[in-house]
Z-matrix of the N, CA and C atoms (Angstrom, degrees):
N
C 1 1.469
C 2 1.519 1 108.90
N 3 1.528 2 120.05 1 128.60
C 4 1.185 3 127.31 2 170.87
C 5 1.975 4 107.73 3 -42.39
N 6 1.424 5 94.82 4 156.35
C 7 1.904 6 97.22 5 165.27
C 8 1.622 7 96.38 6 -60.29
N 9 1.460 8 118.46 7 -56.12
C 10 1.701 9 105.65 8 -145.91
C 11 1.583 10 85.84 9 -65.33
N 12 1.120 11 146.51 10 -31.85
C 13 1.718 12 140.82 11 -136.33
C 14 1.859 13 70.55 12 -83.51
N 15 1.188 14 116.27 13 -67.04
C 16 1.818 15 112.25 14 -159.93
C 17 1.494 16 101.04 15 -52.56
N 18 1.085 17 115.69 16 -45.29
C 19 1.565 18 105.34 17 -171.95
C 20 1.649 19 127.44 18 -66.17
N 21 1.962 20 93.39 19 -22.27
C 22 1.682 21 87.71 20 157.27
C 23 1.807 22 116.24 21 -78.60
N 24 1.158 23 119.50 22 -28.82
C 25 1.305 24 120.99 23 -155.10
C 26 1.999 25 88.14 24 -73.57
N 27 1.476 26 121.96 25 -45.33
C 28 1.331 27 122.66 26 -161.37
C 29 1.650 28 98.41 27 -96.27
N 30 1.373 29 129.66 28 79.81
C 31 1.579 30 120.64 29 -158.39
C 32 1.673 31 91.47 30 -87.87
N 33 1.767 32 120.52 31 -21.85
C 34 1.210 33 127.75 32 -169.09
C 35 1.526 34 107.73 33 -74.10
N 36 1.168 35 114.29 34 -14.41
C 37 1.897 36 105.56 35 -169.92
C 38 1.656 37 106.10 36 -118.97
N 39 1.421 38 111.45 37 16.10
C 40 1.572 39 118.10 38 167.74
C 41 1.062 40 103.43 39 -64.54
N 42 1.274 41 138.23 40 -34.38
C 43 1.261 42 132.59 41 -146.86
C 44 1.974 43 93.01 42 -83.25
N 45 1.158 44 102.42 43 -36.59
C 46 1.673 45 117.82 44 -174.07
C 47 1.868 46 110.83 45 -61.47
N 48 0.981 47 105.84 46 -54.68
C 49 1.548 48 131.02 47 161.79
C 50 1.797 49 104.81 48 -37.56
N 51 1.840 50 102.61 49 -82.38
C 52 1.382 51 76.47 50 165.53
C 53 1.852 52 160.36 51 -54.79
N 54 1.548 53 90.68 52 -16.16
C 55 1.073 54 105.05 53 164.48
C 56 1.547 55 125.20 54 -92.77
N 57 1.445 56 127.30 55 4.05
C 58 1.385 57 120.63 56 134.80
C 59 1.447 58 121.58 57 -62.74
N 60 1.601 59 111.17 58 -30.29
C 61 1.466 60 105.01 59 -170.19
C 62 1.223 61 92.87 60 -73.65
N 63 1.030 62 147.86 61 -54.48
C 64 1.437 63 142.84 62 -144.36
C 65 1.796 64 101.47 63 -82.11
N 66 1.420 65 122.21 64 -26.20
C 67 1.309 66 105.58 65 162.09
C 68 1.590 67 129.61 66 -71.92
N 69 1.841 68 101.31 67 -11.57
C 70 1.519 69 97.61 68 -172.18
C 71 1.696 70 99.89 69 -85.41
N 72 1.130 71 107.93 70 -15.18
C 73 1.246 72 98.37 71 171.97
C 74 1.520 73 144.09 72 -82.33
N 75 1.401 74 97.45 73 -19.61
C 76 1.670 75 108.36 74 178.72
C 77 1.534 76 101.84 75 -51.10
N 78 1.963 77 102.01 76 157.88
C 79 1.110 78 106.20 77 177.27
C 80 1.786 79 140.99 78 -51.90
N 81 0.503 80 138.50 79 -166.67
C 82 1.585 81 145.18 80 170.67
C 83 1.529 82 113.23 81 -52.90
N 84 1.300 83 164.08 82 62.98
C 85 1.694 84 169.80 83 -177.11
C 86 0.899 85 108.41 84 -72.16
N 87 1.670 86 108.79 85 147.23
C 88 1.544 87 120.52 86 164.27
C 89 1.243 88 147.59 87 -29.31
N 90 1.282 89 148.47 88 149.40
C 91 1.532 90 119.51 89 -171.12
C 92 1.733 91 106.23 90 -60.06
N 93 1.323 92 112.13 91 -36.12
C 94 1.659 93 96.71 92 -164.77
C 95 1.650 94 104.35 93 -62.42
N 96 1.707 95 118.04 94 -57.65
C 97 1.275 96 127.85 95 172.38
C 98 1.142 97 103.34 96 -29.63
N 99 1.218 98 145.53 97 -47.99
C 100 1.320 99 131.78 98 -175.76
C 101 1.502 100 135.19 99 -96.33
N 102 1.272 101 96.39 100 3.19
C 103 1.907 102 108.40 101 167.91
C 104 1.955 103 95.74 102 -108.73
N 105 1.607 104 127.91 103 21.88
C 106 1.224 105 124.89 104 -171.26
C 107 1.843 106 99.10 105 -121.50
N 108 1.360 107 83.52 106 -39.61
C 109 1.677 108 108.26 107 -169.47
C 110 2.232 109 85.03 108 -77.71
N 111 1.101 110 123.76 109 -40.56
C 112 1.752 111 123.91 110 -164.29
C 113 1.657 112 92.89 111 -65.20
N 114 1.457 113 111.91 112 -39.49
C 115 1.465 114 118.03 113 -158.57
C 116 1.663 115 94.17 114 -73.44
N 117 1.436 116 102.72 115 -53.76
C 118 1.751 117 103.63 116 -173.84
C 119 2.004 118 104.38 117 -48.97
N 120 1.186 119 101.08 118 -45.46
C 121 1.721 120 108.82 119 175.52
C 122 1.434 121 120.06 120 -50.87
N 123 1.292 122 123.33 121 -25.18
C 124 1.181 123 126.78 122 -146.31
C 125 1.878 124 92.15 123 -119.09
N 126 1.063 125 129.21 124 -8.26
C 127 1.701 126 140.00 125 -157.62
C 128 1.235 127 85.23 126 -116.89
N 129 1.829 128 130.69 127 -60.08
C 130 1.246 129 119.99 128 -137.70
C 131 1.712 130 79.50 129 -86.92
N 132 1.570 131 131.54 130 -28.49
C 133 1.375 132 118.64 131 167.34
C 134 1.085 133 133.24 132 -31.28
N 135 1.845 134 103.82 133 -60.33
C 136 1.451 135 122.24 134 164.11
C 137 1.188 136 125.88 135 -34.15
N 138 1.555 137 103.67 136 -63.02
C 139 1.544 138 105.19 137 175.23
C 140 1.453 139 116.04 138 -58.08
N 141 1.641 140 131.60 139 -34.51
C 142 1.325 141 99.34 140 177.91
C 143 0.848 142 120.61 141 -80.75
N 144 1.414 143 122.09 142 -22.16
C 145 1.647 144 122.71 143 -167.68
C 146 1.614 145 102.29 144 -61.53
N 147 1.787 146 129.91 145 -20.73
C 148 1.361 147 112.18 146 -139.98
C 149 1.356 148 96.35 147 -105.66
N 150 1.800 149 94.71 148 -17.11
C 151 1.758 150 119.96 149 158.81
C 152 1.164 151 156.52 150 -86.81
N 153 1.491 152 87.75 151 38.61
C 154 1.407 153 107.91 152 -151.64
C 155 1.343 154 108.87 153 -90.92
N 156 1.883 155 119.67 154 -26.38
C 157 1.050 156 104.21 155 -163.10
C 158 1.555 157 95.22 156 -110.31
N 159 1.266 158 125.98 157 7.66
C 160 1.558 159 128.01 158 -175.00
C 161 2.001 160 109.45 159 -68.13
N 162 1.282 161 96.26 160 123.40
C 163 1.832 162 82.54 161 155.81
C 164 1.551 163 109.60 162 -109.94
N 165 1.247 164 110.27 163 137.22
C 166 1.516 165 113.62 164 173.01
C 167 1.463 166 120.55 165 -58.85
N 168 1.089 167 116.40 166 148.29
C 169 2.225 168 128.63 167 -172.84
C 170 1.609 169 88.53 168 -67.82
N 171 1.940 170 76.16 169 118.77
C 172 2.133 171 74.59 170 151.11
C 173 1.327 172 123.20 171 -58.00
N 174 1.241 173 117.20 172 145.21
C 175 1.489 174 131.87 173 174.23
C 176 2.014 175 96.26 174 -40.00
N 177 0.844 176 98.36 175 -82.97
C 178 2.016 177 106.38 176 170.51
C 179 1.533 178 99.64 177 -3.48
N 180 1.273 179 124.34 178 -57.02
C 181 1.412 180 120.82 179 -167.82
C 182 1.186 181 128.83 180 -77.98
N 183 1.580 182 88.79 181 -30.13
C 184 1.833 183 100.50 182 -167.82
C 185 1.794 184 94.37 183 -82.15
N 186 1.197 185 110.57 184 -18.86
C 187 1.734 186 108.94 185 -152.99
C 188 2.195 187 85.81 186 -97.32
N 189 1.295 188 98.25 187 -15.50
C 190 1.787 189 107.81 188 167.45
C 191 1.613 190 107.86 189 -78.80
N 192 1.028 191 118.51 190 -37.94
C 193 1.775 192 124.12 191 178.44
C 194 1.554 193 114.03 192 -80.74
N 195 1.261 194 111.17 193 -19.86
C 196 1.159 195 116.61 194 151.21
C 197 1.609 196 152.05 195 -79.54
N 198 1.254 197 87.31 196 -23.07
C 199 1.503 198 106.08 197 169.49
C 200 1.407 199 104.53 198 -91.97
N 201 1.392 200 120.57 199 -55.00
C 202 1.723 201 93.73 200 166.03
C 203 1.555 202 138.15 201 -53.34
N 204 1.344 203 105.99 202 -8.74
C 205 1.484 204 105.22 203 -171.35
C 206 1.481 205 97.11 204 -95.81
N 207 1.168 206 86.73 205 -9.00
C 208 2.109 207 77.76 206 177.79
C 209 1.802 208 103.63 207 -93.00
N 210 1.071 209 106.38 208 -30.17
C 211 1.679 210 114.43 209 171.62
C 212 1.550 211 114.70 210 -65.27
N 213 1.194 212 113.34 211 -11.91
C 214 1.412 213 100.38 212 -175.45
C 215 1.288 214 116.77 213 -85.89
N 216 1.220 215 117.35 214 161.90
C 217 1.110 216 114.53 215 -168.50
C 218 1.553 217 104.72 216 -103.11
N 219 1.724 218 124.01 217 169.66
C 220 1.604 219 136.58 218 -166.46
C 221 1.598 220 88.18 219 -81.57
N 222 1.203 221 120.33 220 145.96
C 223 1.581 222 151.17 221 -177.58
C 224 1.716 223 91.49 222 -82.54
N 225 1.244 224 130.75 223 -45.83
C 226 1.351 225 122.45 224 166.56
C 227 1.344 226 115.39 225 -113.34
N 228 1.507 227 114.08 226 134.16
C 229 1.541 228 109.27 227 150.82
C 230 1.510 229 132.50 228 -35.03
N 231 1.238 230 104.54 229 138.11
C 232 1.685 231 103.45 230 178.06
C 233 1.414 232 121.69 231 -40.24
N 234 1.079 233 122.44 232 178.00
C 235 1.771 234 122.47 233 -170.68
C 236 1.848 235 108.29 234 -75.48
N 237 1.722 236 104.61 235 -61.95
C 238 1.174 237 120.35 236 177.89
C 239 1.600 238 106.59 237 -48.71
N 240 1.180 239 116.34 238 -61.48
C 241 1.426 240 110.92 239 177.47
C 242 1.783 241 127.55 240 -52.00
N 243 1.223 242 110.72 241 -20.27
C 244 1.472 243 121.89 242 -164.63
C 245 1.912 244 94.09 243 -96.74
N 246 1.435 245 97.30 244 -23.90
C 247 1.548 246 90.56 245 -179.12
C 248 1.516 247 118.83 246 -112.87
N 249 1.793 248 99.46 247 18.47
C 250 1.484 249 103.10 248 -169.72
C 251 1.799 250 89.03 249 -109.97
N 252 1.376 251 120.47 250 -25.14
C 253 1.354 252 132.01 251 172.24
C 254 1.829 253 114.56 252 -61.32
N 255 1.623 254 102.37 253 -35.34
C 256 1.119 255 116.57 254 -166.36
C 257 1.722 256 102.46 255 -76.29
N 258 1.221 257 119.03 256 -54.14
C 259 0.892 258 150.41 257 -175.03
C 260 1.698 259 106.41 258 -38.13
N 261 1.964 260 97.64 259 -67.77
C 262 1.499 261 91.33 260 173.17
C 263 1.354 262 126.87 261 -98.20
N 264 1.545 263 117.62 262 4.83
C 265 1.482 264 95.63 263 121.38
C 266 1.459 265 164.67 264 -19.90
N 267 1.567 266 104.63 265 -61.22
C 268 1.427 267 120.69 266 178.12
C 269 1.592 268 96.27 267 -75.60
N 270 1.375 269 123.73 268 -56.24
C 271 1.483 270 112.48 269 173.12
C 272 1.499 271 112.33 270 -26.18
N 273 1.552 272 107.04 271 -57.23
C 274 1.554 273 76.56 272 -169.68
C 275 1.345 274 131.11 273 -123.43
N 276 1.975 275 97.17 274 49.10
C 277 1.177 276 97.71 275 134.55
C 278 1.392 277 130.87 276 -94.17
N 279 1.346 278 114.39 277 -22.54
C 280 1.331 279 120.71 278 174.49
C 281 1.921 280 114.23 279 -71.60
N 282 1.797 281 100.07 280 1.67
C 283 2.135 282 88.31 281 -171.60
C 284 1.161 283 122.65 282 69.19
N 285 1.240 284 119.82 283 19.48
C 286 1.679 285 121.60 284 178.62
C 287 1.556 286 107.79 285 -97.12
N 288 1.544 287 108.27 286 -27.99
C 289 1.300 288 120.28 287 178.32
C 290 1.936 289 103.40 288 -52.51
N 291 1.537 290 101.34 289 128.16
C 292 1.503 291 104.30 290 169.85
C 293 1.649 292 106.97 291 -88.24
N 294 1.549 293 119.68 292 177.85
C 295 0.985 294 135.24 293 -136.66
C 296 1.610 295 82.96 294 -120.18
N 297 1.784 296 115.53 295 126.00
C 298 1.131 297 110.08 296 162.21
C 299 1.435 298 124.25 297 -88.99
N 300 1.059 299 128.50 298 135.11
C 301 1.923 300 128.79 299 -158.45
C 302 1.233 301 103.10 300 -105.33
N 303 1.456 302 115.77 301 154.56
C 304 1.205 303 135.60 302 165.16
C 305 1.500 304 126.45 303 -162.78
N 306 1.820 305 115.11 304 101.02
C 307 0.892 306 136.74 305 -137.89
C 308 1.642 307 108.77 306 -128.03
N 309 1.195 308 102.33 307 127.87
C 310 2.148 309 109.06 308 176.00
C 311 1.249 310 120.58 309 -136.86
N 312 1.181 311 126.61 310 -147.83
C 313 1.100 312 102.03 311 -166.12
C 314 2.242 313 102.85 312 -112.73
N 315 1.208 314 100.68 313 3.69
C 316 1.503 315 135.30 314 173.85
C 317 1.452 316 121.33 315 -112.03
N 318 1.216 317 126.32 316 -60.17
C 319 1.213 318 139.88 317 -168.87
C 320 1.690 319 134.60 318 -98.25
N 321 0.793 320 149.68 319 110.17
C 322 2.254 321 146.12 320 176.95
C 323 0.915 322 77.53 321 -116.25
N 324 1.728 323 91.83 322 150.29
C 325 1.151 324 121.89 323 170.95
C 326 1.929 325 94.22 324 -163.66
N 327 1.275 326 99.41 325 151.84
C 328 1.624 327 99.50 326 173.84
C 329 1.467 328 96.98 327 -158.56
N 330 1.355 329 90.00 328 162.24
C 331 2.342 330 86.90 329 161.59
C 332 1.594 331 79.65 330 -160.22
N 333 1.530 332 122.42 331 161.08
C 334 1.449 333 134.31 332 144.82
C 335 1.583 334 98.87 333 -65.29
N 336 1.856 335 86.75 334 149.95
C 337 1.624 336 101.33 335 175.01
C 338 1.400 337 139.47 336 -65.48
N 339 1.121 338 137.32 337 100.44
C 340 0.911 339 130.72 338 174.49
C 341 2.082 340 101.64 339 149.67
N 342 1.637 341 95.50 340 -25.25
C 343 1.695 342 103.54 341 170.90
C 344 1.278 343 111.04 342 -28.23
N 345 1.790 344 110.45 343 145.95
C 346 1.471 345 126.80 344 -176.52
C 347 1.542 346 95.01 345 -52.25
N 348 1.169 347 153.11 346 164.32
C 349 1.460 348 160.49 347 119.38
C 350 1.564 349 103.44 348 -56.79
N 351 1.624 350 126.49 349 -48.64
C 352 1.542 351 84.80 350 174.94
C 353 1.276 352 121.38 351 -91.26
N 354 1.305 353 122.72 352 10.31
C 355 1.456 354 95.22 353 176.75
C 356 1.604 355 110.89 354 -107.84
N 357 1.781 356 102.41 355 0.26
C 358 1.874 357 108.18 356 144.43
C 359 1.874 358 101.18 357 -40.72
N 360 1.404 359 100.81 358 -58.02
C 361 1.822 360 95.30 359 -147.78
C 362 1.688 361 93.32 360 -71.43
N 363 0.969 362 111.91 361 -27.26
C 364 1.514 363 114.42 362 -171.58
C 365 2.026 364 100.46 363 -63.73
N 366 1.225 365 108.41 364 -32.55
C 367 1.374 366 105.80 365 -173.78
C 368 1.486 367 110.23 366 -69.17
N 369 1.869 368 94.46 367 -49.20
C 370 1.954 369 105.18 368 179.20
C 371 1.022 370 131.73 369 -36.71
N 372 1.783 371 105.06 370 -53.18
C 373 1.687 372 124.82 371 152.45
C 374 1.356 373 141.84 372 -67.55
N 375 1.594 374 104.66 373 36.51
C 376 1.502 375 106.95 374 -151.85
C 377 1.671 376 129.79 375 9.90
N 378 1.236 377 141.09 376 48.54
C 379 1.021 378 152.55 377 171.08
C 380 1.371 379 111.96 378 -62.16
N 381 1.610 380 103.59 379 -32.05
C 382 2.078 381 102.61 380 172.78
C 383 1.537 382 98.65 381 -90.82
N 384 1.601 383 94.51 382 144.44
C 385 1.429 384 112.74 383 179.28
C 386 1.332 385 106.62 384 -73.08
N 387 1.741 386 126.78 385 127.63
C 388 0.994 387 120.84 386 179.81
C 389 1.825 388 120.95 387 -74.82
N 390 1.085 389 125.22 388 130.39
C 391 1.351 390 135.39 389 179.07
C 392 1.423 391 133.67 390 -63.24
N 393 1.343 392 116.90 391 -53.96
C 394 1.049 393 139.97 392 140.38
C 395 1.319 394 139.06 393 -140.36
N 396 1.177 395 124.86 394 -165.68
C 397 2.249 396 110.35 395 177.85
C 398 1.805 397 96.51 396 -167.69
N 399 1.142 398 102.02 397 149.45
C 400 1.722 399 125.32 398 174.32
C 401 1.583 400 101.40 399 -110.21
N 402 1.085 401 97.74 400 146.42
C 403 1.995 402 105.79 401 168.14
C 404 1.176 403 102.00 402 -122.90
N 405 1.677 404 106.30 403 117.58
C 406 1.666 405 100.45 404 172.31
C 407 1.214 406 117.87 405 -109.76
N 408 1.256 407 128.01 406 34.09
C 409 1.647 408 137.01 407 164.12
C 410 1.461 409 107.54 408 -42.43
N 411 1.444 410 119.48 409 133.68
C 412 1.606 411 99.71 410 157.72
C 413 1.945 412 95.80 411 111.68
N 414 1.428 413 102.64 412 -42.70
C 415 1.529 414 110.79 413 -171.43
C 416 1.464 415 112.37 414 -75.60
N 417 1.672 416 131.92 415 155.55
C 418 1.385 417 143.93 416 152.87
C 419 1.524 418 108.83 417 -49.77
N 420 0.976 419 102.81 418 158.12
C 421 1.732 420 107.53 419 162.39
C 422 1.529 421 120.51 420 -46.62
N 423 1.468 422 90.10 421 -45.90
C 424 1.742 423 114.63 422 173.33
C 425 1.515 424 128.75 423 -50.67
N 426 1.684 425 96.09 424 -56.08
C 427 1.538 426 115.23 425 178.14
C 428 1.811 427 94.75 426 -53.37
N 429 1.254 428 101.11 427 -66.71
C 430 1.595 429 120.10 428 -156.86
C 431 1.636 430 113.86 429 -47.17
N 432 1.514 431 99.59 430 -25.51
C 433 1.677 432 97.69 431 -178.72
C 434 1.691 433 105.70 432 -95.01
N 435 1.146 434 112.38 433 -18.36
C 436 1.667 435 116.11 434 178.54
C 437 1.483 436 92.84 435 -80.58
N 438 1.394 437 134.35 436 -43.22
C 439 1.477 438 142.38 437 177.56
C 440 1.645 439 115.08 438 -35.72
N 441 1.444 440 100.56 439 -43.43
C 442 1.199 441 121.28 440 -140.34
C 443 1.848 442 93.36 441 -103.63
N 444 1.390 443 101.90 442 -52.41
C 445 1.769 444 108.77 443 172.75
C 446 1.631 445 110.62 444 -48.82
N 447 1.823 446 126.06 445 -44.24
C 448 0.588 447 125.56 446 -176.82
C 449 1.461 448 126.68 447 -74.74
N 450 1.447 449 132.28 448 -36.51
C 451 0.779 450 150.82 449 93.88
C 452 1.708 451 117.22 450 50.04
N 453 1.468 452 98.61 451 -94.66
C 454 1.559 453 124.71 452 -172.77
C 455 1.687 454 96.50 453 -71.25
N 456 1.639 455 125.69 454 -58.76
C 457 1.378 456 119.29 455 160.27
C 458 1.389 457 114.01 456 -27.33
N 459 1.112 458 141.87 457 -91.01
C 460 1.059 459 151.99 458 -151.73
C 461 1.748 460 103.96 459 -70.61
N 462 1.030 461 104.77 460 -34.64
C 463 2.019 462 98.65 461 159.43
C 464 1.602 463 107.71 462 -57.07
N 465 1.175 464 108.11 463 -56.11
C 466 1.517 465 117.43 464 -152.26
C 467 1.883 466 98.07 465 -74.34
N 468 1.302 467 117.00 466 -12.79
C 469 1.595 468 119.66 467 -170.46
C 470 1.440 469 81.62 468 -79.98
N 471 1.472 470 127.86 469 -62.65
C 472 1.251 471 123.77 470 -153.33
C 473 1.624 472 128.70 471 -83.64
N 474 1.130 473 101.09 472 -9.63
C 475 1.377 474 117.95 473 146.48
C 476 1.589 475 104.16 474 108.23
N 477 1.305 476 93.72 475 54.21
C 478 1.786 477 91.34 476 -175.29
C 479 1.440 478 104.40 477 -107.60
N 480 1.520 479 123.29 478 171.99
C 481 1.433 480 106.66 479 -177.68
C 482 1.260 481 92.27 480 -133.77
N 483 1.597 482 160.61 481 -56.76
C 484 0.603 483 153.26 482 167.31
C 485 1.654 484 125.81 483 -70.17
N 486 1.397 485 124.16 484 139.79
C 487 1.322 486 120.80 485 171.14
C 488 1.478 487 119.96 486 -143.29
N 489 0.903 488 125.28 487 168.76
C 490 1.701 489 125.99 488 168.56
C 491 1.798 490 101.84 489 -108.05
N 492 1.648 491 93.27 490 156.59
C 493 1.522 492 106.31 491 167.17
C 494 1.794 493 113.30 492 -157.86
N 495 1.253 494 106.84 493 116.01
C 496 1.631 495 117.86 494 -160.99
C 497 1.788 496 79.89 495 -89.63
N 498 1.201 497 90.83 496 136.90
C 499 1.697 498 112.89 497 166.29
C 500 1.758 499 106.57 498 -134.56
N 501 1.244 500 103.72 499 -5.20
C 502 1.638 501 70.06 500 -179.43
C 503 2.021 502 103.31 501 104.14
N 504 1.936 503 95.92 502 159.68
C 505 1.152 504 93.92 503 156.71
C 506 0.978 505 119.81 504 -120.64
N 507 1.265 506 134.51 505 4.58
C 508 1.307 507 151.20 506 -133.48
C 509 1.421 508 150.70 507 32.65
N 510 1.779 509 102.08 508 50.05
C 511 1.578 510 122.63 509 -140.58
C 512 1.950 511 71.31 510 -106.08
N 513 0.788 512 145.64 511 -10.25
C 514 1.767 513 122.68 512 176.92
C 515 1.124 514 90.24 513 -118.77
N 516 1.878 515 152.61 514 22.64
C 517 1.254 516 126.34 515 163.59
C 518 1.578 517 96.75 516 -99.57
N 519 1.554 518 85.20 517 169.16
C 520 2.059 519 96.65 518 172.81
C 521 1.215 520 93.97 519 -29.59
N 522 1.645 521 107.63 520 150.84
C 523 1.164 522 122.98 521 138.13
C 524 2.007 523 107.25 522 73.20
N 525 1.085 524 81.65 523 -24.59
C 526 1.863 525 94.95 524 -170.46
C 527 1.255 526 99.37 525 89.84
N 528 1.246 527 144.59 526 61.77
C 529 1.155 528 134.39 527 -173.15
C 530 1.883 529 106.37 528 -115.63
N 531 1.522 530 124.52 529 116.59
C 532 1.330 531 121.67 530 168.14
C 533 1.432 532 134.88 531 -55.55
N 534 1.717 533 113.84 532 57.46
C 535 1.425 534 114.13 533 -146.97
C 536 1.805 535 99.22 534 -72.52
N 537 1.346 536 93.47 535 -46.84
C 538 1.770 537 75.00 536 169.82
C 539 1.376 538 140.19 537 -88.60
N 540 1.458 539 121.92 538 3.43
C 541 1.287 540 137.49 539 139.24
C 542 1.794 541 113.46 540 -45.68
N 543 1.055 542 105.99 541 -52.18
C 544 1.671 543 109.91 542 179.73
C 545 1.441 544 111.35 543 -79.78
N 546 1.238 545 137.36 544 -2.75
C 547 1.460 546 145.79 545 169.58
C 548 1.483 547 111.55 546 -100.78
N 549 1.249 548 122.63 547 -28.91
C 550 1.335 549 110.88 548 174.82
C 551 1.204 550 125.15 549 -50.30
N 552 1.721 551 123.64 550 -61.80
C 553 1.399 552 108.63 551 175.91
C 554 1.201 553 110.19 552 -70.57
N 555 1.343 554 145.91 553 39.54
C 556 1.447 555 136.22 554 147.48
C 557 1.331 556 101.08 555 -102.86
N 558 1.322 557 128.69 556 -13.22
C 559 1.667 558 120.59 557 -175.62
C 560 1.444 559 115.91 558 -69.46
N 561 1.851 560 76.67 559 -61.89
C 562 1.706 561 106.88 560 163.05
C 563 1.749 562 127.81 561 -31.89
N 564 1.296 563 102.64 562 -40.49
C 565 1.612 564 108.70 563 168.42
C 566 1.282 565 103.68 564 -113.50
N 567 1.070 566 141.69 565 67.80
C 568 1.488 567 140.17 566 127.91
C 569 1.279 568 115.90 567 -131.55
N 570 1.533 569 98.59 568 166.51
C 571 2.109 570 117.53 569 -158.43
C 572 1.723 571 124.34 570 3.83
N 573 0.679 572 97.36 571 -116.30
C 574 1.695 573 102.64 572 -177.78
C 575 1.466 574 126.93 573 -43.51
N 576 1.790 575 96.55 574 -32.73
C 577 1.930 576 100.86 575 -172.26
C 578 1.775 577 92.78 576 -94.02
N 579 1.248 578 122.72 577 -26.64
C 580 1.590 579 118.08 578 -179.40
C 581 1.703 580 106.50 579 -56.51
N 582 1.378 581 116.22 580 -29.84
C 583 1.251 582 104.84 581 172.64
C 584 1.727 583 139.25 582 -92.24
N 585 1.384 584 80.28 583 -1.04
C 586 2.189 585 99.93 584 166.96
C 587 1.468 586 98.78 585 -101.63
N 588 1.192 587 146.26 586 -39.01
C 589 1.412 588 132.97 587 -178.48
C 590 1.428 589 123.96 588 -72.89
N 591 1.400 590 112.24 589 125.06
C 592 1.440 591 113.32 590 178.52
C 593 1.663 592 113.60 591 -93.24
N 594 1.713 593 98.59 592 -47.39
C 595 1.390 594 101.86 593 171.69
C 596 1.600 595 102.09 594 -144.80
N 597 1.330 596 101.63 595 -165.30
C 598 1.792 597 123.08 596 -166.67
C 599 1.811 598 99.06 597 -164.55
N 600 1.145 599 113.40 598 151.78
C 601 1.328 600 140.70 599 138.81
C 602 0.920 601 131.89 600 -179.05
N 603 1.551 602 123.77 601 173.55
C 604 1.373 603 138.89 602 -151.90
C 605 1.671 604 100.46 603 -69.69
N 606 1.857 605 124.72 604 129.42
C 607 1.134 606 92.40 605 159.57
C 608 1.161 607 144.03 606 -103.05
N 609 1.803 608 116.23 607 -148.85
C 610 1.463 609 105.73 608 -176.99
C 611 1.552 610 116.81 609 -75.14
N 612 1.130 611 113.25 610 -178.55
C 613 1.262 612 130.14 611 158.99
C 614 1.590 613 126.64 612 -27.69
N 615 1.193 614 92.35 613 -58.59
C 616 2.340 615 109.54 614 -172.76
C 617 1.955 616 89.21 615 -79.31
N 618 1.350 617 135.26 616 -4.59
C 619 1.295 618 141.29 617 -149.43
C 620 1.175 619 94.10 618 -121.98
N 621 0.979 620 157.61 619 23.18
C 622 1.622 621 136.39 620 -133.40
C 623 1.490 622 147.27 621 29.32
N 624 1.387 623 105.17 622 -4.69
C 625 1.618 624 104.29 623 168.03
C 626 1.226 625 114.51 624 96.46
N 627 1.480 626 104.31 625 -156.60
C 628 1.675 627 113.02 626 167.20
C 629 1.631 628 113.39 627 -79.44
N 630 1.653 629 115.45 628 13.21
C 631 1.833 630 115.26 629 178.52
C 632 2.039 631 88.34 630 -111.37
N 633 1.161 632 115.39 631 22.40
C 634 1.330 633 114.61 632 175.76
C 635 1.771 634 131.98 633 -157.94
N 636 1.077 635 125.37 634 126.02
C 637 1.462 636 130.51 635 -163.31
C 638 1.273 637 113.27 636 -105.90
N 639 1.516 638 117.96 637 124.39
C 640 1.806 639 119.70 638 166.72
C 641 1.844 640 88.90 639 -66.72
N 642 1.503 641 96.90 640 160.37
C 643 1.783 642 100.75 641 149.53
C 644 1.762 643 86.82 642 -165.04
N 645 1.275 644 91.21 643 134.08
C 646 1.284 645 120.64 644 -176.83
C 647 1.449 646 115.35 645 -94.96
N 648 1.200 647 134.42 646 117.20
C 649 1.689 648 131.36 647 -147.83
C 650 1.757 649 99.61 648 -116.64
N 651 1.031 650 127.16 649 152.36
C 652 1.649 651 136.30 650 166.62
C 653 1.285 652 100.34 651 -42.48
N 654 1.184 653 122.39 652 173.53
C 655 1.203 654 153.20 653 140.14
C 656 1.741 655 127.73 654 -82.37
N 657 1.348 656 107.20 655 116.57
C 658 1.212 657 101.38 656 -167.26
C 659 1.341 658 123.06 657 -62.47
């Protein structure tokens, strides 16, 4: 390749070039200045010669490699997050994890955080075979939550995971009021049974409905 052909192709290292010319020209220097100034001559040579065949990145590309590197995302999650995951984890293996609720005027539903989602939906749709079930028709608020503690204990000793529990809708209490429908998920999350329950919901239809609850218990 001709000089002029390289000097269009390398438009970035003209600037280097001229500044050899302008050192060959300074006046007459000392011996050291001038075995310092031969060395600078002889490097910035190197460099073009070794750059001769490079063309520099259009701006377009480099300003494209840049915008993705700002888009990318961190190779690890943040700290807080990696130890806030960790965290409710160990809750619930240890059962400390509380029960997130969800309550209408038809329907409960709860799971601790972090519960599978499908085998939430698998519960909604009764898809788990129920194990056993209590009927607490007939009972106090009182009876029904000691009913119910005992109950879930004695499921959870024997190693069942799924169960049913009929409460009713509360069409023969005062008022019509679902008092033990509205106490269950408070049973459900307190002392001893908060730590065998993973989830609960309302069941189906052939199950009893909205007068009856799956709750799905740990594994011992």
């Amino acid at each position: 390749m001709k000089k002029k052909d390289a000097d269009l192709f390398n438009p970035a290292f003209k600037g280097l070039k001229e500044k050899i010319s302008q050192v060959q020209e300074r006046p007459e220097a000392p011996p050291e200045e001038k075995s310092e100034r031969k060395d600078l001559e002889e490097e910035m040579s190197f460099f073009l010669n070794a750059m001769s065949g490079v063309t520099p990145m259009p701006l377009d590309m480099r300003k494209s490699f840049r915008n993705a590197s700002s888009r990318a995302r961190p190779l690890r999650p943040p700290a807080d997050e990696s130890r806030r995951v960790m965290e409710q984890l160990q809750g619930l293996v240890r059962g400390s994890v509380e029960l997130d609720i969800t309550f209408s005027d038809e329907y409960i539903e709860g799971a601790v955080q972090g519960f599978s989602r499908k085998l939430m939906k698998k519960l909604k749709r009764g898809e788990l075979p129920v194990q056993n079930y209590i009927d607490l028709h007939g009972l106090t608020r009182h009876e029904a939550e000691s009913e119910v503690a005992n109950f879930i204990l004695e499921s959870f000793k024997n190693g069942l995971r799924c169960v049913l529990i009929v409460h009713g809708r509360g069409l023969n209490s005062p008022e019509s009021l679902p008092v033990l429908k509205e106490g269950l998920p408070q049973w459900l999350n307190r002392g001893r049974v908060r730590k065998m329950v993973l989830a609960f919901a309302t069941a189906r239809p052939y199950d009893g409905g909205t007068g009856a609850t799956y709750v799905f218990l740990r594994n011992r």
